[in-house]
N, C-alpha and C positions, 0 to 999 in steps of 0.2 A: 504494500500500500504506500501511496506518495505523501510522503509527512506533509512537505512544504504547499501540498494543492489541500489538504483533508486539516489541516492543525488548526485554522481561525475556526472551525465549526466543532470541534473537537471538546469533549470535557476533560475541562482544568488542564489545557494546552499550557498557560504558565507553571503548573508542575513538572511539567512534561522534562526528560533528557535522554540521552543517550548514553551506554556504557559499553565498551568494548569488553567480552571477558568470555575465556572457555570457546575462540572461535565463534561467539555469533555476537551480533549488534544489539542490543536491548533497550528497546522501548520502556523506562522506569516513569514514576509519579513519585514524588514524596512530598510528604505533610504532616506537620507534627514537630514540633520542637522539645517536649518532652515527654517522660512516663513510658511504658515500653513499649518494645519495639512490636509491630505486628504485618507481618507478610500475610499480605492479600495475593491467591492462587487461583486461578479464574479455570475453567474446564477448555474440553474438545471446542474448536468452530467459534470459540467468544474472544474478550480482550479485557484488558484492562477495565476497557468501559463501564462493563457490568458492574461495577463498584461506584458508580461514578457517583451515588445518591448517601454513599457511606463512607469516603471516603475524607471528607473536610470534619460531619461531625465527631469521626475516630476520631482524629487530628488533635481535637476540643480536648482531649484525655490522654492519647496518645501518641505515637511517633508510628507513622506509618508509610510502610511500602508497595507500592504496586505495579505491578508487570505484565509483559505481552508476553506471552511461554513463543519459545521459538517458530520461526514460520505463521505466527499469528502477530494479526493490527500489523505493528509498524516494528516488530523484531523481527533480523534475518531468521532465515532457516540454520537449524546445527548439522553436521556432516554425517556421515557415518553410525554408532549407536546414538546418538544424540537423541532424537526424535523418539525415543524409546524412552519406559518410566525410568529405567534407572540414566539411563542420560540425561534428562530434565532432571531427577534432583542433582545428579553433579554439575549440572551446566549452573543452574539456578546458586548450590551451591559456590561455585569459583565468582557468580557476580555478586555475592554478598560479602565472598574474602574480598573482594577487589574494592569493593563498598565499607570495607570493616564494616560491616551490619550485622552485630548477633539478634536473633529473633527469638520473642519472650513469645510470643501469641502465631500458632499460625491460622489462615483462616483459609478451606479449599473449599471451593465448588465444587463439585461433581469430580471429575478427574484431577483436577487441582489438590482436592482431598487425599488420594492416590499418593500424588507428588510429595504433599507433604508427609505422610507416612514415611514414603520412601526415604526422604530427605532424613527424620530424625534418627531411623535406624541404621542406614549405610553409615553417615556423619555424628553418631554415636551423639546425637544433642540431648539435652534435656530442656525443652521447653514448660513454661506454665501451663500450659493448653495445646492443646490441638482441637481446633473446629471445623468438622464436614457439614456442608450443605450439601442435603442431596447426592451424599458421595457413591462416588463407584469403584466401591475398593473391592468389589468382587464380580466377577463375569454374568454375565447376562445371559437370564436363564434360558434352555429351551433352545428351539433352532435358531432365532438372535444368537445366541453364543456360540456357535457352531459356525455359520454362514459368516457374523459381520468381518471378523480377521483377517481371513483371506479373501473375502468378497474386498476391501477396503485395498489392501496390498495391491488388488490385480490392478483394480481404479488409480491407485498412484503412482505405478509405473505407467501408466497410460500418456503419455505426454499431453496428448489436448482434451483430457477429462478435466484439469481445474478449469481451464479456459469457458467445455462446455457447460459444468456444474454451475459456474456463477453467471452465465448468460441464463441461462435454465430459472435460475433463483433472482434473476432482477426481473421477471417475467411478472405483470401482471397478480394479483395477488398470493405469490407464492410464499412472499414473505409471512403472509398470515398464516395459511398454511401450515410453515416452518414451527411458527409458536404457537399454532394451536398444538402443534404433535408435543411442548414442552407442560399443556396443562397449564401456561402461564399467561397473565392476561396483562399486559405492557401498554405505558402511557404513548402516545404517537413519538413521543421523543424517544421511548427505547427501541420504538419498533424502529422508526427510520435508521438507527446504530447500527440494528441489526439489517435491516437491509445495506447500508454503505460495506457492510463485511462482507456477504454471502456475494454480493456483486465483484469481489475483488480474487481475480485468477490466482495472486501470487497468496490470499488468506487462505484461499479454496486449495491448493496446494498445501500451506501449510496441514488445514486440519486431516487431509487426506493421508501423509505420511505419517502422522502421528498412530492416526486409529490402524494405520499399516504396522506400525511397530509396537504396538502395542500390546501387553501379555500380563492379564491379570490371574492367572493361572495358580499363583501363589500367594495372591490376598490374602486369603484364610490365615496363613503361614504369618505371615505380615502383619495380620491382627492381633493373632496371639503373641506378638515380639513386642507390642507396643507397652510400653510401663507410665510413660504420659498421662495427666489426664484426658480424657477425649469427649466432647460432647459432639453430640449428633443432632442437627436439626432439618427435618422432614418437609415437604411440603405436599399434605396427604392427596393431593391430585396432580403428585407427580405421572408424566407419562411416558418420562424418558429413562428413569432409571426406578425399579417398581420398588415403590414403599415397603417390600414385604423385605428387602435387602439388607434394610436397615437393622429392621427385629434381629436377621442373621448375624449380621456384626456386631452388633451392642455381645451378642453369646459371647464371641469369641474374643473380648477385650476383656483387660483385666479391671481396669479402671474407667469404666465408661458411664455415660447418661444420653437418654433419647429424649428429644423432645417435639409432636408431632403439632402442627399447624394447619389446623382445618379449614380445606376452600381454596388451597394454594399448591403452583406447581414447582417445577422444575427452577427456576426463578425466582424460587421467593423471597430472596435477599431482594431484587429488584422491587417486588409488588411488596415491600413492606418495611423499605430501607431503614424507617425510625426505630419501626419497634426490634427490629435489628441490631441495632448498633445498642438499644438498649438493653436488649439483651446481652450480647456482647458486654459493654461495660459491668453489668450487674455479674457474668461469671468472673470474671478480672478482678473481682471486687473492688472495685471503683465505683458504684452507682449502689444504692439500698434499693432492694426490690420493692416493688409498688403492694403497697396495703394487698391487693385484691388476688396475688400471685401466691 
């Protein structure tokens, strides 16, 4: 995606920079000057964007970071295992030695979530928290988890499949489409975000070699490794990744908590930014939870 044509329309473009580190270019955000530190992890096909409604209020409490995962928004693509889970956390990790940035809080969406796991067990961390929205830290059930891997793979070697996937997706209401399949219902300003993404050959590449290399095969393994605290939050009309996944995870953590959100999908950081970050600060304990909780 072309920064210098997309950046005056862009949210908290004055955040915005650039970091060379681990071979790719990285689109960051930062905000926050003090309190700790929290890595914002955005999933498969999104960007930083997604954060865009939570990410000043953090700020108000905390020191916050946020990122385009390789070959997404406005980050190059990484080379080789790169684009793969354990390559995103090393990549991610080398831009945070390059940043001195240790992280007290992480926060994933969906595959984001993934990353972060990945990230505290290969890098031996100990964070305060670890937060999944809607995570996909295990395979998808059923012929989905069968078909999508290698169905994915055959598409990004394809050379003119990103080209045609994002002509495909600026068609006509497809954008809606796209987020009906998320169970998530977006203000016209999140939809149009997301349609500037699905429109863009070199995004449409990125997400395609990701869910190419991608192998959650060992999540379960992965869960049971975690010693972290880890909260789980749901959005019970998720359509993308099934709510029943979550039940499964919470089993296999040692320290964990679920917490479900009725009426809401895939997205539900987006469709509920405040009560988001409120929550958020209330586990941090920074905020006292409200009388009614």
């Amino acid at each position: 995606m072309d920064w210098q044509a997309l950046r005056h329309d862009w949210p908290h473009a004055e955040l915005s920079h650039f970091v060379q580190a681990g071979g790719v270019r990285w689109h960051v955000q930062q905000a926050g000057h003090r309190g700790p530190r929290i890595l914002l992890l955005h999933g498969t096909g999104a960007s930083s964007h997604t954060w865009r409604d939570l990410l000043l209020p953090l700020a108000e409490h905390a020191q916050v970071l946020a990122l385009d995962l390789p070959g997404h928004g406005f980050s190059s693509l990484a080379s080789g295992e790169g684009m793969s889970l354990p390559g995103m956390a090393r990549g991610i990790g080398e831009l945070l030695h390059t940043l001195a940035w240790p992280v007290d809080l992480f926060i994933g969406h969906s595959a984001g979530a993934a990353i972060a796991a990945q990230m505290v067990l290969d890098q031996g961390l100990q964070p305060t928290l670890l937060m999944g929205i809607n995570p996909a830290w295990l395979p998808l059930p059923g012929l989905a988890g069968l078909l999508f891997p290698p169905a994915a793979k055959l598409l990004a070697l394809t050379p003119l499949v990103p080209q045609w996937f994002a002509k495909q997706a600026s068609r006509q209401g497809m954008i809606d489409k796209l987020l009906e399949g998320t169970g998530s219902v977006l203000d016209e300003r999140g939809q149009a975000l997301y349609a500037e993404l699905v429109a863009s050959p070199s995004h449409a590449q990125g997400a395609l070699k990701m869910m190419a290399a991608w192998d959650l095969s060992l999540g379960a393994e992965m869960l049971r490794q975690l010693r972290c605290p880890v909260h789980i939050l749901v959005g019970d009309n998720d359509r993308t990744v099934p709510p029943t996944q979550a039940e499964q995870a919470l089993a296999l953590l040692s320290n964990g908590h679920l917490k479900r959100w009725a009426g809401y999908g895939h997205l539900v950081h987006e469709e509920q930014p405040q009560r988001f970050v409120e929550d958020v600060m209330t586990s941090m304990g920074l905020l006292r939870p409200a009388a009614s909780q």
